[in-house]
C-alpha positions in Angstrom: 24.8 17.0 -4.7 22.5 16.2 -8.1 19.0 16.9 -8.2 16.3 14.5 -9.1 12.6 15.5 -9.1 10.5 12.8 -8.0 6.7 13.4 -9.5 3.5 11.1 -7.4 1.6 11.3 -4.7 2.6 10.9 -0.6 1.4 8.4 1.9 0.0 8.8 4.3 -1.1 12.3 2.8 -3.0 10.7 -0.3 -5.0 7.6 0.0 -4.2 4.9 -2.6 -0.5 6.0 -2.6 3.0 3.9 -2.3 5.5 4.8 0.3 8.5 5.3 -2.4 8.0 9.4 -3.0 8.2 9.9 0.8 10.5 6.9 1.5 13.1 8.1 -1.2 12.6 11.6 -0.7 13.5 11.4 2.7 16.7 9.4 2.5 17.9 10.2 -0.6 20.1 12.8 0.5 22.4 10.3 2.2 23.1 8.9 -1.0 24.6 12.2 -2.9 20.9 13.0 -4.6 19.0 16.3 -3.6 15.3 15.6 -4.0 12.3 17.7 -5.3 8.6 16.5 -4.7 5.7 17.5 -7.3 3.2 16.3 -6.0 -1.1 17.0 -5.4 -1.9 19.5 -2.3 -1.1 17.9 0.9 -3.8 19.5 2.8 -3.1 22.3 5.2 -0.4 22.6 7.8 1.0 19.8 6.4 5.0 20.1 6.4 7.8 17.5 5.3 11.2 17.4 5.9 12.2 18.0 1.5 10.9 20.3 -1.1 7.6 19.9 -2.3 6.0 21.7 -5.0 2.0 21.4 -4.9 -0.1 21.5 -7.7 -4.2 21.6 -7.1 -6.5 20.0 -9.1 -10.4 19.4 -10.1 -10.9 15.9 -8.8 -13.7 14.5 -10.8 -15.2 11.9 -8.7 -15.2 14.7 -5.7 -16.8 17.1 -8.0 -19.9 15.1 -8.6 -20.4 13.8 -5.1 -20.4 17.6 -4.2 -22.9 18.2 -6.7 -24.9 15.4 -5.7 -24.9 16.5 -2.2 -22.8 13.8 -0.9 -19.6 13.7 1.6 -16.7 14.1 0.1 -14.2 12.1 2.2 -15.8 9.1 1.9 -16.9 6.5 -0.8 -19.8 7.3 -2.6 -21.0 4.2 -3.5 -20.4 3.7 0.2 -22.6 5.9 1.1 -24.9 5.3 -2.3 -25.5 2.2 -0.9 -25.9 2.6 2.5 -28.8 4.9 2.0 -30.5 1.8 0.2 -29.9 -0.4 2.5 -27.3 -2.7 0.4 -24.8 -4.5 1.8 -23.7 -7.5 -0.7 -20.2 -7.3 -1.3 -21.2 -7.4 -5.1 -24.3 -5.9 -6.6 -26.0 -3.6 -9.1 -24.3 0.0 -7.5 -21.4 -1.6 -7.3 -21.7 -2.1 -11.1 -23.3 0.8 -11.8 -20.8 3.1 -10.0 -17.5 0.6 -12.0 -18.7 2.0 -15.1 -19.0 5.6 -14.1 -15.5 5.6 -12.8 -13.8 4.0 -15.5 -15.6 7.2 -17.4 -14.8 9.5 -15.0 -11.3 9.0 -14.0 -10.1 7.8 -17.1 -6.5 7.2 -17.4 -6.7 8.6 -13.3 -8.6 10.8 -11.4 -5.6 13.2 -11.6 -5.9 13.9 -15.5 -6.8 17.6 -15.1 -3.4 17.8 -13.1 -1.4 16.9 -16.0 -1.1 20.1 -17.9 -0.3 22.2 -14.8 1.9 19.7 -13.6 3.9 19.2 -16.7 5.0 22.9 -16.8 5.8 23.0 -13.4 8.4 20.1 -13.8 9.6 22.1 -17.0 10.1 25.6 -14.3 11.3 22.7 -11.7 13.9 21.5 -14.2 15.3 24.7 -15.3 15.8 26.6 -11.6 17.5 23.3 -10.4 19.1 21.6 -13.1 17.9 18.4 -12.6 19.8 15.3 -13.3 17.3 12.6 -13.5 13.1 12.2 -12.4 11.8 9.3 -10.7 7.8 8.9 -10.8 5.4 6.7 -8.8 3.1 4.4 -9.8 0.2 5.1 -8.9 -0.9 7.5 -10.1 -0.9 7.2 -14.2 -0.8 10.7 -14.9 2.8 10.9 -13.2 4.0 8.7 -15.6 3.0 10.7 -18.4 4.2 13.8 -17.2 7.5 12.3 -16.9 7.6 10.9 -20.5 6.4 14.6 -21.7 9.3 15.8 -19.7 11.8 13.1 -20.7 10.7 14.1 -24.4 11.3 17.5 -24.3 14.5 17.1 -22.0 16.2 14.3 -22.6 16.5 13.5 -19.0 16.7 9.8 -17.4 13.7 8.5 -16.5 13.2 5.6 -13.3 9.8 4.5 -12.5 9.2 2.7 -9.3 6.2 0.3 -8.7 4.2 0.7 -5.9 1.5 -1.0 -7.6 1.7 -2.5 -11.5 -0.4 -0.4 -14.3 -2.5 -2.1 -16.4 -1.5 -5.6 -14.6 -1.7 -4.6 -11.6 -3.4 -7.4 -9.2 -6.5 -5.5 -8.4 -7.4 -3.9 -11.7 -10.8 -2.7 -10.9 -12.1 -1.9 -14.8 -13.7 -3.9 -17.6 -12.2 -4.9 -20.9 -12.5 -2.2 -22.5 -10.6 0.2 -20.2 -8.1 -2.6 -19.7 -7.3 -2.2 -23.9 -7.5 1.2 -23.3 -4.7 1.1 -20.4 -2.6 -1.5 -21.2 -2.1 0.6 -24.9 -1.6 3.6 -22.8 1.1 1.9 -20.7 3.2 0.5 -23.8 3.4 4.1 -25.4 4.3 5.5 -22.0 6.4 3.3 -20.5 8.6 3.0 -23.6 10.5 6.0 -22.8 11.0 5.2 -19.1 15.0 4.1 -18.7 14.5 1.9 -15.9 11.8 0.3 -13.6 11.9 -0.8 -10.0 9.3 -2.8 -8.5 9.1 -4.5 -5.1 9.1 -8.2 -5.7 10.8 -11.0 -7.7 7.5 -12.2 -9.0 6.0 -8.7 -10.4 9.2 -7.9 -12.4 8.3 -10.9 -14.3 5.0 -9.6 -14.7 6.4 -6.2 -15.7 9.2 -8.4 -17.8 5.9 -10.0 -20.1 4.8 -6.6 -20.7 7.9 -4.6 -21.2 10.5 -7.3 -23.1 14.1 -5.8 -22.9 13.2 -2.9 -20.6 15.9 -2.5 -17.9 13.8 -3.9 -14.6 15.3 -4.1 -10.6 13.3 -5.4 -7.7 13.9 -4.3 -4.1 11.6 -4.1 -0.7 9.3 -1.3 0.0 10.3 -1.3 4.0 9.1 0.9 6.7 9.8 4.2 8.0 12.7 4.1 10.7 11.3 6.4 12.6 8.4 4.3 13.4 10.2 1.3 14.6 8.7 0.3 17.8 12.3 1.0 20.2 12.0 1.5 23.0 8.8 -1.2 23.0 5.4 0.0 24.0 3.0 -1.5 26.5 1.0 -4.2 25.6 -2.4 -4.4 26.1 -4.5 -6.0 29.0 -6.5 -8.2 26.8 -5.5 -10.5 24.1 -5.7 -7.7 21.1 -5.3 -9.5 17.5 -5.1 -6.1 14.7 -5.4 -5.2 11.3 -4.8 -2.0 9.8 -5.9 -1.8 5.9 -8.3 -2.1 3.7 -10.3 -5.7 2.9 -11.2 -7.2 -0.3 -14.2 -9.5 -1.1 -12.6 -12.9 -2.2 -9.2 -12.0 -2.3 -8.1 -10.1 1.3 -10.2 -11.1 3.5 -11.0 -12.2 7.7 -12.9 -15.1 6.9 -10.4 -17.6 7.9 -9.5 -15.4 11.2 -13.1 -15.3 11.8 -14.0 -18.7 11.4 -10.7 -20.4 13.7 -11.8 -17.8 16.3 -15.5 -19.1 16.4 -14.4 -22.7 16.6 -12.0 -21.6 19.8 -14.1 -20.0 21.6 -17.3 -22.3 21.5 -14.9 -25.3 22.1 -13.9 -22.8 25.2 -10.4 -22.7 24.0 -10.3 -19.0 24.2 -12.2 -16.8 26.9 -14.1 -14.1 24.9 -14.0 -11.8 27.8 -10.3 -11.7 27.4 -9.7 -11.8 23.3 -10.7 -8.8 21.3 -10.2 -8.2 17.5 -9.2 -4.7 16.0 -10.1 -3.8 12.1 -9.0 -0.3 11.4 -9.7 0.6 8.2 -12.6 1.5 5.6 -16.1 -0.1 6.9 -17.3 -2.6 5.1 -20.8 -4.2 5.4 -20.2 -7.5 4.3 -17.2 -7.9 7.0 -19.7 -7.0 9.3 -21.8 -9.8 8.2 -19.2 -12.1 8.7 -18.9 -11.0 12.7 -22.6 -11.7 13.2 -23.2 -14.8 11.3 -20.6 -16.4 13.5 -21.6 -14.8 16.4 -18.5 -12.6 17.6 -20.2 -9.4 17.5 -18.7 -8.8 21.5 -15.0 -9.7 20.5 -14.3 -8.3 17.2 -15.3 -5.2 15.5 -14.4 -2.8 12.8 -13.6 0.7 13.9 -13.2 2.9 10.3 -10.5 4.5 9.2 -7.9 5.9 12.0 -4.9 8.5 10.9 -1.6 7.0 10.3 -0.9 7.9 13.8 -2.9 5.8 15.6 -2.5 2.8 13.1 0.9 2.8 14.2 -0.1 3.1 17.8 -2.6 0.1 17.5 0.1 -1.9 16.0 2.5 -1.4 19.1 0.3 -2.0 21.7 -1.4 -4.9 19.8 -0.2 -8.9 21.3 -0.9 -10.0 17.6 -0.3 -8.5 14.0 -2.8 -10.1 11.6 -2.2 -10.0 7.7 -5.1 -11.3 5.3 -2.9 -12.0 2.4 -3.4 -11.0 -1.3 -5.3 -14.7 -1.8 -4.7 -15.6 -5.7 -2.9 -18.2 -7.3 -1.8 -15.9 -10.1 0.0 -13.3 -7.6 2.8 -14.5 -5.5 4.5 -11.4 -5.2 1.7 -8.8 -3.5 3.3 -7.7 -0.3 0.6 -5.1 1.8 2.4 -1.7 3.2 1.3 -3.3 6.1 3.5 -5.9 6.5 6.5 -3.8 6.7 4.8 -1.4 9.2 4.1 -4.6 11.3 7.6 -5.6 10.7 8.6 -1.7 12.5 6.1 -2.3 15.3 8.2 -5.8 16.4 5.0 -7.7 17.2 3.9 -11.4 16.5 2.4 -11.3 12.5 0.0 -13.7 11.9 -0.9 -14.3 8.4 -4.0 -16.2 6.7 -4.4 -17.1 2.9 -4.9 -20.3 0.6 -2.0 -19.6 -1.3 1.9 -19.5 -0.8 3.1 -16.2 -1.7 6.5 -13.4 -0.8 4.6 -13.0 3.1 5.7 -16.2 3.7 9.1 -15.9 2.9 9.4 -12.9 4.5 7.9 -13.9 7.8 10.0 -17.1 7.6 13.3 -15.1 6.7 13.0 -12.9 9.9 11.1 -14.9 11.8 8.5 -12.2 12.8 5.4 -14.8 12.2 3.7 -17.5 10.8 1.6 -18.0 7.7 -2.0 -20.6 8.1 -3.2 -21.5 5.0 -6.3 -23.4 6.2 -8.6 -22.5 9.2 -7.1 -25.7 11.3 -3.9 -23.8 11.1 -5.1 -20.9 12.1 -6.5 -22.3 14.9 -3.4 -24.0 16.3 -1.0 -20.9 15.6 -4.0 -18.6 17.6 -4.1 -21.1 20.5 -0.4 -21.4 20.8 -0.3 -17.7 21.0 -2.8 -17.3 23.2 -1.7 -19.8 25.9 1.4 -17.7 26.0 -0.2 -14.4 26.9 -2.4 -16.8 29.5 1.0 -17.6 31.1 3.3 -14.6 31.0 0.4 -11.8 30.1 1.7 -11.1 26.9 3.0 -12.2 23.5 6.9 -12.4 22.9 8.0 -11.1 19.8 10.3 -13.5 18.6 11.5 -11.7 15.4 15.6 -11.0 14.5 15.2 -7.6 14.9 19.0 -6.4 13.2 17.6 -8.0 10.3 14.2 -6.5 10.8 16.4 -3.1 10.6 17.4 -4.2 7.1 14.0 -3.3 5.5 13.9 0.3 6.3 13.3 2.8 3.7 17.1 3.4 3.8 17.1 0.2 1.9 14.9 1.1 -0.8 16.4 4.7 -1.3 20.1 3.5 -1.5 18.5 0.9 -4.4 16.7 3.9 -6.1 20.3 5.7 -5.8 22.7 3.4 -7.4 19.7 3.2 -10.0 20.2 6.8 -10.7 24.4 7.0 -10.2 23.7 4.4 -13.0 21.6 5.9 -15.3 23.1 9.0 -14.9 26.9 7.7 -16.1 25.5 6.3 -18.9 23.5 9.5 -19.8 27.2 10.8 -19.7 28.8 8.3 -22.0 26.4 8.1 -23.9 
């Protein structure tokens, strides 16, 4: 069996991470490659079923919350701003604190990692004659410890896309740092072999930047072992979830919001019998948009929950929901999410202006429907909810052997032939 050393960061163990290290690394052995993880310190007692090595780190933004006096495990300007009493979704912290990150975690918060990462890979390399590395993206600073490597070793190089670099859809810096990256990227990335991303529409984004680079597309998927067989209870009351993050303009519960006030005051729905389920980070502004349309007693955001208990929530739940990636410009943003629905085998319902890769996907294996207005949303929420009135519960109507398709098996047998590939040509090369 070959060896490939796969260098980024694990989810659920690292917030902001893709699923592909833990995805590939777990099923990569069925397709002939032995993998080895370096990867950031997973915390304790945490074990996986592949070899990690962990390298620690000085995380900047950490550092000065903990000389500020401040949490740790939770957003600082979060909490910067909650001492203040601000709750915009936009305003002069947020600004403030945009600038000192693009200082402080400049190309990534992971930059002291580099060096001690680099000659780990270099020990990694040597003791088990790797064959080829395949990094993650995020974080930066695993792509450039893979182009050091590849420059002193001469070993292929596949990057997979969790999330694009410096075009990624929810670039968070200014101009400046945007040169900055985007220069970073084209020196970096210019060694890489081959790319992977998860959608039709962001290889041609990656195609723009990267003219003539060797560029693949497959799906992210879920975790097999999370597929929702045999099916867990649903709940008593009609329970519409979302597990993720939100994002002011662009991923958003407005338009659930807004088609669930209009139901219930027309007495469509019965609000002693509907509840909505946010887990994720807190945001003040969401909360906002509960009161100001009154639905304080039905829906409610309950913070971040482990990975555990997402999944549990999504089982149990009569309704998925899915606020889409809503911009024009990016058709091809799937969430995690939607493939971890897609395991739990409920009814996905999915808001946003724009037609994007959700729909297609929803359509394809008829797991849900997408409402782009609020008058759809309405309609697609009532005809759910007369069924659970009727029968007590929501029918998931989805082809589940297709469903199976979109496991991580999927996405590892991709990243396989990727390698097998790259690998032969190493060798005729």
């Amino acid at each position: 069996m070959r060896s490939v050393l796969l260098i980024g960061e694990i989810w659920p163990y690292h917030r902001g991470a893709g699923n592909c290290v833990h995805a590939v690394a777990r099923h990569l052995p069925e397709f002939g490659w032995d993998p080895i993880v370096l990867t950031t310190p997973l915390g304790v007692g945490q074990t996986l079923p592949y070899e990690t090595v962990q390298v620690p780190y000085r995380d900047p933004v950490r550092a000065v919350a903990r000389g500020l006096g401040f949490e740790t495990d939770r957003s600082l300007r979060k909490q910067v701003a909650a001492g203040l009493g601000v709750g915009s979704r936009r305003s002069a912290i947020d600004m403030l604190f945009g600038v000192g990150n693009e200082v402080l975690t400049y190309p990534d918060r992971l930059h002291g990692w580099r060096r001690p990462a680099l000659a780990a890979a270099q020990r990694i390399v040597q003791e088990h004659d790797v064959e080829a590395i395949v990094t993650d993206n995020p974080p930066v600073s695993a792509q450039l410890v893979a182009k050091e490597l590849k420059r002193l070793q001469g070993i292929p190089w596949l990057v997979y896309f969790s999330h694009l670099w410096s075009n990624n859809n929810g670039y968070a810096y200014g101009q400046v740092r945007h040169r900055l990256d985007r220069r970073l990227e084209l020196r970096t990335l210019a060694w890489a072999d081959a790319m992977v991303t998860h959608s039709a529409p962001l290889v041609g984004k990656l195609r723009e930047l990267h003219p003539g680079a060797r560029i693949s597309w497959t799906h992210e998927g879920y975790d097999p072992e999370t597929l929702n067989v045999p099916a867990r209870p649903q709940t008593a009351r009609f329970t519409v979830t979302y597990t993720g993050s939100f994002a002011p303009d662009l991923r958003e519960p407005r338009m659930l919001l807004e088609a669930l006030s209009g139901l219930l005051s027309r007495g469509a729905l019965d609000a002693r019998r509907v509840e909505v389920r946010f887990y994720g980070p807190k945001e003040t502004w969401v909360d906002a948009q509960i009161s100001g349309l009154g639905l304080e007693t039905v829906a409610c955001q309950y913070g971040r929950v482990s990975f555990e208990e997402a999944i549990a929530a999504q089982r149990e739940s009569q309704v998925l929901y899915n606020p889409k990636w809503d911009d024009p410009s990016e058709p091809g943003i799937y969430s995690g999410k939607i493939f971890e629905y897609l395991a739990a085998l409920r009814p996905i319902l999915a808001t946003g202006d724009h037609p994007d890769v959700v729909d297609g996907l929803l359509s394809e294996t008829g797991a849900g429907s997408s409402a782009r207005t609020v008058e759809e949303t309405q309609r697609l929420l009532l005809e759910l909810y007369r069924e659970y009135e009727e029968t007590g519960s929501v029918l998931f109507k989805g082809d589940a052997e297709m469903i199976r398709g979109y496991s991580h098996r999927g996405l590892a047998r991709h990243m396989a032939v990727e390698l097998d590939n790259l690998v032969r040509q190493r060798g005729n090369s």
